[in-house]
C-alpha positions in Angstrom: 101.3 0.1 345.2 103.7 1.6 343.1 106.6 4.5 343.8 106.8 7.3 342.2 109.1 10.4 341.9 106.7 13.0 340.7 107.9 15.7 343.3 111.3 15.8 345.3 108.6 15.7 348.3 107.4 12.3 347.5 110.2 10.7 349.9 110.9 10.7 353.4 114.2 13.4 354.3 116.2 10.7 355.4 115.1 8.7 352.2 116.2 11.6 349.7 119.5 12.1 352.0 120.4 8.8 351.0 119.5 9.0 347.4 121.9 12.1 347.2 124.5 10.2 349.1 124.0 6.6 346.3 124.6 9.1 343.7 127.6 10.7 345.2 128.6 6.7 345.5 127.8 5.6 341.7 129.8 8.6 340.8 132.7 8.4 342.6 133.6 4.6 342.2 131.9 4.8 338.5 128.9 2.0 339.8 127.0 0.3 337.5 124.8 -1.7 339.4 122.7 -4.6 337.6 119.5 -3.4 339.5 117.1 -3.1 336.1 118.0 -6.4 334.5 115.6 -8.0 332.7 113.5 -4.2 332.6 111.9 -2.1 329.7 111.6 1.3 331.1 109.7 3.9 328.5 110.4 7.4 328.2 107.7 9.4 326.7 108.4 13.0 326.0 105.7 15.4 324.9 108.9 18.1 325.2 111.9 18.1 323.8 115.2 17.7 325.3 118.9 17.1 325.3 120.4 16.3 328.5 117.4 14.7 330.3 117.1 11.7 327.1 120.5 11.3 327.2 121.3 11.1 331.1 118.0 8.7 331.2 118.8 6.6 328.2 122.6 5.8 329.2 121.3 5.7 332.9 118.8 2.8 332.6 121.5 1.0 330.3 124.3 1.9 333.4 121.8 -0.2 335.1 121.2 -3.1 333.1 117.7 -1.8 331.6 116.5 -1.4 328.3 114.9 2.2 327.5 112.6 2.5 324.7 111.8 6.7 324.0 108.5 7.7 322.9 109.1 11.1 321.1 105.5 13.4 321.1 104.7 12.7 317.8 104.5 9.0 318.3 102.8 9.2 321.4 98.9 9.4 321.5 99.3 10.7 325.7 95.7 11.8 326.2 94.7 13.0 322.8 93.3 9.7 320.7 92.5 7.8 324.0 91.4 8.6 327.8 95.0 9.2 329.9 93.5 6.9 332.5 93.5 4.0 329.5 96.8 4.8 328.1 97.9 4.7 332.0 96.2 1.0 332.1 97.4 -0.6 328.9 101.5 1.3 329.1 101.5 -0.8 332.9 101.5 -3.8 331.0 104.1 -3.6 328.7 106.8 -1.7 331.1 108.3 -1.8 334.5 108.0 2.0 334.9 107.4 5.3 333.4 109.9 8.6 333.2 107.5 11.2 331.5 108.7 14.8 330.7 105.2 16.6 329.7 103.3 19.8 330.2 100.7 19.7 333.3 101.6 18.0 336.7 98.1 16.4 336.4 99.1 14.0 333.9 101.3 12.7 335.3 99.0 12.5 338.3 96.5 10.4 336.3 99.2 7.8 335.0 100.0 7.3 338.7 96.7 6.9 339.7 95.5 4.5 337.2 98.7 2.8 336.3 100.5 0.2 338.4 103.8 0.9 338.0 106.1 3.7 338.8 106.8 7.0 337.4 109.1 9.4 337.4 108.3 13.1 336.6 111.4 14.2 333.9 109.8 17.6 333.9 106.5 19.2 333.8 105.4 22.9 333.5 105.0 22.8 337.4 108.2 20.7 338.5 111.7 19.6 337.4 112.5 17.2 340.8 115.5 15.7 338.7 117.3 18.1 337.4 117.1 20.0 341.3 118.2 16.8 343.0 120.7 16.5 340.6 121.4 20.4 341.5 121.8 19.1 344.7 124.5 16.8 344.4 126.3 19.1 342.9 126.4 21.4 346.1 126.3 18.4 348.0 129.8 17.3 346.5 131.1 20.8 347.6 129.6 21.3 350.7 128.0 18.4 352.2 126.2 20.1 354.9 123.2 21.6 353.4 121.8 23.2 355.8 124.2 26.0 356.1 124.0 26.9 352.6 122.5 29.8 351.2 121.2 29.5 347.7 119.1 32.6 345.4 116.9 31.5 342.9 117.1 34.9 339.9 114.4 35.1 337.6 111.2 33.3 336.9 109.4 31.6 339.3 109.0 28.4 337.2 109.1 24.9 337.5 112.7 25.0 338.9 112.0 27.8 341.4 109.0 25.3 342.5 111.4 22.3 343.2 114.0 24.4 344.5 111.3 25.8 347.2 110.5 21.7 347.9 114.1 21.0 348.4 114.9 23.8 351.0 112.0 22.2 352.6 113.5 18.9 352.1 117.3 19.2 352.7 117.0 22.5 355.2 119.0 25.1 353.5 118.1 28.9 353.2 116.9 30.2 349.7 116.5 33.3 348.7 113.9 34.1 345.4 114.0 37.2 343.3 111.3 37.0 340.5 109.9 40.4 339.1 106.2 41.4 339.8 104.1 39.1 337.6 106.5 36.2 337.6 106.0 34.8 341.3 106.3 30.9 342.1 102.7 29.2 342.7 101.7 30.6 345.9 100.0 27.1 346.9 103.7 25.2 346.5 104.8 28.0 348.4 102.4 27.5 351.2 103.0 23.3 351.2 106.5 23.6 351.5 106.6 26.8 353.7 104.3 23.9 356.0 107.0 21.4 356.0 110.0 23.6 356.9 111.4 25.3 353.5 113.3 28.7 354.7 112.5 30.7 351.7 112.4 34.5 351.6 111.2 36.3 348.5 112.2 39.8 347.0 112.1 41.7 343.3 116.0 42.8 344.1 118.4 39.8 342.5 121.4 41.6 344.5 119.0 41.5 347.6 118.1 37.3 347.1 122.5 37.5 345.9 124.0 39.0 348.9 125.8 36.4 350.6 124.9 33.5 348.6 127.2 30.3 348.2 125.2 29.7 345.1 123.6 31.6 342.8 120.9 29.9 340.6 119.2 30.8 337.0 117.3 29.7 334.1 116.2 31.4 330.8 113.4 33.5 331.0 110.8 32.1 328.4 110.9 28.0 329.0 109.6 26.1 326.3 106.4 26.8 325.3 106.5 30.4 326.2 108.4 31.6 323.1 105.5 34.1 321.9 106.2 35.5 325.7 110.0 36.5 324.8 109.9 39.8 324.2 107.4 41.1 326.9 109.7 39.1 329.4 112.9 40.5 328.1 111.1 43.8 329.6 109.9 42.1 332.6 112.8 41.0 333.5 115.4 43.8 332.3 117.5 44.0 335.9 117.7 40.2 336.9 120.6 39.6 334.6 123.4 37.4 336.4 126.7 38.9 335.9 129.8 39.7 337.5 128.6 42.7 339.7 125.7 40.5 340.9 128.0 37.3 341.6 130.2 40.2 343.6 127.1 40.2 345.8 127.4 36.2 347.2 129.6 34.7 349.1 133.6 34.5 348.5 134.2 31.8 346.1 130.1 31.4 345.4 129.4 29.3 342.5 127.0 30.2 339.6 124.3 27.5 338.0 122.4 27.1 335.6 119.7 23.8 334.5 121.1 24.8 330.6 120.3 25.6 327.8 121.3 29.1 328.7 121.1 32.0 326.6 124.4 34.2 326.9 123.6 37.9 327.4 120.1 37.5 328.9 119.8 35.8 331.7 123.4 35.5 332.5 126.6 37.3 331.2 129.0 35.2 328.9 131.9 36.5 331.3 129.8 34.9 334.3 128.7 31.7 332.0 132.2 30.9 331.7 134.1 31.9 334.7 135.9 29.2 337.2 132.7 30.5 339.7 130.5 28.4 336.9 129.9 24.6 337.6 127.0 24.5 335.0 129.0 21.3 332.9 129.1 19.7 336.3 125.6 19.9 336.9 124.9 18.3 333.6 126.7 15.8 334.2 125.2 15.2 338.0 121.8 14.5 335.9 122.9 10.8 334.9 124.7 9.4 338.3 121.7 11.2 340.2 118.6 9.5 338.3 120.9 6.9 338.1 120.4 6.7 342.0 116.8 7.6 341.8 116.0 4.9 339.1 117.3 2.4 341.3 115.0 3.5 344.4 111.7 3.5 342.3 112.6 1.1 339.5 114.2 -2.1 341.4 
């Protein structure tokens, strides 16, 4: 049976502990281990991107691999054709599957009915990559998780979701300030409450801010929710990151950010680009972490 990465639950803790420290390892000592020789891994993405095709596409080549992307208007991915066949007749052509698409369920259904693995590049209920990679980034700075406290400021979206699985996963304390309406999924809540997550929830950012190490955001209409923008812009008047909420963390906190980031909403431009930001360094965390996770479901 295959492997999949479809949440940042779907490995043991000591398992994901050591996927954070491989990364660490590729990065530091620039790896390039030959583990996908010989492999065609597809990409198919129903959403667009910049940093995830990129970080993929030079990651499986890092690795020896060849990456063939399938952009959304050349893929049929449960439109001309059951999902469940597409699943069936894609496992014999590749070694494995990254997908970035719209509903977790997808994904769910190429697992099922496909026989080799997947990993989940995004969907409207989880971004596991782009959080582990989020992870190394603390990781670098302060290796012991567990005594980090991290705030989540803004929607409660697919990043707030894997953020909530990792403080399950990797034991640190986070704090989530969404604004009434805007709440993460109470069910991914509940899971990950089960397993352990410390996670405390308020509508006051300076509340979820005060002394955080980190200090987390993302813009407030993903894609997809464009028509949303200006009834969230009133929404979520207040949750703005800037200097006097970062004066609410921890000495020497650091902001982040998954990018693209919109200046002036979200988060300040004095804020975006002061030494407290590490958003560039997060980006580049997304290729020698997937790197690491491509070689634990791929190989």
């Amino acid at each position: 049976m295959a492997n999949h990465f479809l949440t940042i639950l779907d490995f043991p803790r000591d398992e994901a502990f050591e996927m954070l420290k491989r990364a660490h390892e590729m990065k530091r000592n620039s790896l390039r281990p030959d583990v996908l020789s010989g492999k065609t891994i597809l990409l198919i993405f129903e959403k667009a991107s910049t940093r995830t095709r990129v970080s993929f596409e030079v990651g499986v080549r890092h690795l020896g691999g060849n990456a063939v992307f399938i952009a959304s208007r050349d893929s049929q991915l449960g439109r001309s054709e059951p999902l469940e066949d597409t699943a069936r007749v894609l496992a014999r052509y590749a070694d494995g599957l990254v997908v970035r698409t719209f509903g977790q369920h997808k994904l769910d259904v190429l697992a099922e009915y496909g026989d080799i693995p997947i990993i989940n590049a995004l969907t409207d209920e989880y971004h596991p990559c782009q959080v582990m990679s989020d992870m190394l980034t603390m990781y670098e700075r302060t290796p012991d998780l567990e005594k980090l406290k991290v705030a989540w400021i803004g929607d409660g979206n697919n990043m707030a979701h894997s953020f909530i699985n990792a403080s399950a996963m990797f034991g640190f304390e986070l704090a989530v300030a969404c604004p009434e309406g805007y709440d993460p999924d109470q069910e991914i809540v509940d899971k990950a409450m089960d397993l352990g997550a410390k996670v405390t929830f308020t509508r006051d950012p300076a509340k979820a801010a005060e002394g955080a190490h980190y200090i987390n955001t993302d813009v407030w209409a993903s894609m997809g929710q464009e028509e949303e923008q200006k009834l969230r812009e009133v929404a979520f008047d207040g949750f703005i990151v800037d200097e006097s909420l970062m004066a609410k963390a921890a000495p020497d906190a650091k902001f982040m950010h998954c990018l693209p980031a919109h200046r002036g909403e979200e988060v300040s431009a004095e804020v975006f680009e002061s030494a407290a930001s590490i958003v560039f360094d997060q980006a580049e965390n997304r290729l020698h972490m997937q790197k690491a996770i491509m070689e634990k479901v791929f190989r």
